[in-house]
C-alpha positions as CSV (number, residue, x, y, z in Angstrom):
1,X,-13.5,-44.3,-118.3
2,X,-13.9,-45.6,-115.1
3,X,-15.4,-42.9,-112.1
4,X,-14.1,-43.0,-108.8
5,X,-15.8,-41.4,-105.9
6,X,-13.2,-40.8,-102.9
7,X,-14.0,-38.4,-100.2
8,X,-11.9,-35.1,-100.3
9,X,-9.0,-34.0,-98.2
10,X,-7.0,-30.9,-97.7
11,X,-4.6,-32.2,-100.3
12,X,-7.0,-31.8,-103.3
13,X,-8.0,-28.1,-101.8
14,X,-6.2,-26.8,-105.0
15,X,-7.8,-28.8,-108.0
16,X,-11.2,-28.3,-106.0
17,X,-10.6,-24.6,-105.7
18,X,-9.7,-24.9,-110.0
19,X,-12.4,-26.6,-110.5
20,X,-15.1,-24.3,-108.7
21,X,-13.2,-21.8,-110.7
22,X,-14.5,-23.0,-114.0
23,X,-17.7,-23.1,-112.5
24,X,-18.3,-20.3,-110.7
25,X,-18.3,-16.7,-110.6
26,X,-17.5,-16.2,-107.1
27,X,-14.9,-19.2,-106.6
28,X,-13.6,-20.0,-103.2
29,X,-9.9,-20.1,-103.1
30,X,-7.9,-22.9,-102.3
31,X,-6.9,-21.9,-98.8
32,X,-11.0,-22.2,-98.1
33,X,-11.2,-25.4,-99.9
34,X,-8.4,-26.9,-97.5
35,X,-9.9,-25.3,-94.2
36,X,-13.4,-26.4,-95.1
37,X,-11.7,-30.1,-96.1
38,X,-9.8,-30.5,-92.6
39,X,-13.0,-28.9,-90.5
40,X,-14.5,-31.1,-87.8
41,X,-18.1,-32.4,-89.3
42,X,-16.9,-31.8,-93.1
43,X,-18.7,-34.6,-95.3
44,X,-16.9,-34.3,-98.7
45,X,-17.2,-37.0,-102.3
46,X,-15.4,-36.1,-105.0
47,X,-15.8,-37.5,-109.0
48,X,-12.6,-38.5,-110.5
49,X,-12.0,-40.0,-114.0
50,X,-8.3,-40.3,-115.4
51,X,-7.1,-39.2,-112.1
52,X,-9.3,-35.6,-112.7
53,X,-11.7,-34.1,-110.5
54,X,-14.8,-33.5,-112.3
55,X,-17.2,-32.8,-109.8
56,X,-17.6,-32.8,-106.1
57,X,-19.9,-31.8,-102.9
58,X,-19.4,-30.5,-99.9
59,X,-21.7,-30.4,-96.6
60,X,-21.1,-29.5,-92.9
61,X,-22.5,-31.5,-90.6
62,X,-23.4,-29.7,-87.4
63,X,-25.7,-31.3,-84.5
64,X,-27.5,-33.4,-85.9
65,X,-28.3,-31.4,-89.5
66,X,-26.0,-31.1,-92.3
67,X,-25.5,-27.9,-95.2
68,X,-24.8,-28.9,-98.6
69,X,-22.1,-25.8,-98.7
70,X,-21.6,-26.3,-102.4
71,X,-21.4,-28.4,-105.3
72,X,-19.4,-28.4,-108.7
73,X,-19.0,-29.8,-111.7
74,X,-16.7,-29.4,-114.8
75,X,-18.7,-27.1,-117.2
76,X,-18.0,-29.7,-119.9
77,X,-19.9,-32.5,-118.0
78,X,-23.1,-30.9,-116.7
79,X,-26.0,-32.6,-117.5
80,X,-24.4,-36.4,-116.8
81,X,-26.3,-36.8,-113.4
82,X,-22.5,-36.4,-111.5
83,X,-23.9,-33.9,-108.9
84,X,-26.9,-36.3,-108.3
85,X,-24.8,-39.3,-108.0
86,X,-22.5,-37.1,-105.5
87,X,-25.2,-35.1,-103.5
88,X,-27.9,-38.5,-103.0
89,X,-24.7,-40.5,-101.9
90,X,-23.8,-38.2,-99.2
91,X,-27.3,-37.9,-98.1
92,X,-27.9,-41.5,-97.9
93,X,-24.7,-41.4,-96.2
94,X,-25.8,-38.5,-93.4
95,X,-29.2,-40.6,-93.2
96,X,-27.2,-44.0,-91.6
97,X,-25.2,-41.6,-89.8
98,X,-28.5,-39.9,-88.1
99,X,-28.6,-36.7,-89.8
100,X,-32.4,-35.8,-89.7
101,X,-32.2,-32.8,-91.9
102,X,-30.2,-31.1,-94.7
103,X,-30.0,-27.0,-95.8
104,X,-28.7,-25.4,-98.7
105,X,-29.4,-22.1,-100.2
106,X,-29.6,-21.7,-104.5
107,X,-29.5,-18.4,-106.5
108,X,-33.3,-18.2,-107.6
109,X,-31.8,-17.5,-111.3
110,X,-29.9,-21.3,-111.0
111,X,-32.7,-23.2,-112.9
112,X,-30.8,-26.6,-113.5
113,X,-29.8,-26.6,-109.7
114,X,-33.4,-25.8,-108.4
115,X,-34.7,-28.3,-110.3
116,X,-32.0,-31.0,-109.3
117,X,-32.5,-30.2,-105.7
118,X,-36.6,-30.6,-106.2
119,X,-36.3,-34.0,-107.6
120,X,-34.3,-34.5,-104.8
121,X,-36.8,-33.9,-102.4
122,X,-35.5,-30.3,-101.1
123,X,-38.7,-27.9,-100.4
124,X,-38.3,-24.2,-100.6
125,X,-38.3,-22.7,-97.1
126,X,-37.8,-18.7,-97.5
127,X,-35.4,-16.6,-99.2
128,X,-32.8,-13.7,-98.7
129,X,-33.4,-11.3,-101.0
130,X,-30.6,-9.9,-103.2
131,X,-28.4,-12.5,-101.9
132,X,-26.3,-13.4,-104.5
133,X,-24.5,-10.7,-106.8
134,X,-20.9,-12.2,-108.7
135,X,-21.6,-12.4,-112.5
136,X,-24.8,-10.5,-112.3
137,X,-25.5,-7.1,-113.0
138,X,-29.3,-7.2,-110.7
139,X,-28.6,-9.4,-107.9
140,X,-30.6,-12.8,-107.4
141,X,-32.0,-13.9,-104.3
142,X,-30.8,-17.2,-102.1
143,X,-33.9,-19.8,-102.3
144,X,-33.2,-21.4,-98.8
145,X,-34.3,-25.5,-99.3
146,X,-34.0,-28.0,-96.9
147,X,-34.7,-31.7,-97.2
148,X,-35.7,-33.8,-94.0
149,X,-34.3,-37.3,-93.8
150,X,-35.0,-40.3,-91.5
151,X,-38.8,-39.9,-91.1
């Protein structure tokens, strides 16, 4: 199977929105997903094999730092490095572009994703305490991370 990375576009709001379905408990619906597309400083890269999306990342860009707003990929494919590939693409991307720094916030219960975004380089900066409550019956706090590029 051959993988082809393609940034996203208000056209594939839907399968984006279907796909962070499957993977989340708190999905953002598709009329999100084609706002958040179209917005001015969106930086999207979606994964697609056989003409399916199987994982993609989205960041806003916003003078001169960027927030990785979210990230998904098909339950069925975790643990393939697709969210890597996606996420250090961009970055390097945001990097040539100037960017000097990127956010994000994880639930503090999201193991595999703390750990992805450590051996990224991201650094734990502070947290907001019962953040994050879909799916959960004791709410988990945001671990705010941020990553500085360029120096």
């Amino acid at each position: 199977m051959t993988l082809l990375l393609r940034a996203l576009t208000p056209a594939d709001a839907a399968v984006a929105a279907a796909l962070h379905a499957r993977a989340f408990d708190d999905p953002w619906s598709e009329a999100s997903f084609a706002a958040q597309f179209a917005a001015t400083g969106a930086v999207t890269l979606g994964a697609f094999e056989e003409g399916e999306l199987t994982a993609f990342a989205l960041f806003q860009d916003t003078a001169g730092e960027a927030d990785l707003l979210t990230v998904a990929t098909h339950p069925a494919r975790r643990g393939e490095g697709l969210a890597r590939r996606l996420i250090t693409r961009i970055i390097d991307d945001l990097a040539r572009q100037g960017i000097t720094r990127v956010t994000l916030d994880v639930a503090e219960d999201n193991a595999p994703a703390r750990h992805l975004y450590a051996a990224l380089g991201f650094t734990e900066d502070g947290r907001r305490p019962r953040y994050y409550t879909a799916g959960r019956q004791v709410p988990a706090d945001a671990v705010l991370m941020s990553k500085r590029l360029n120096g």
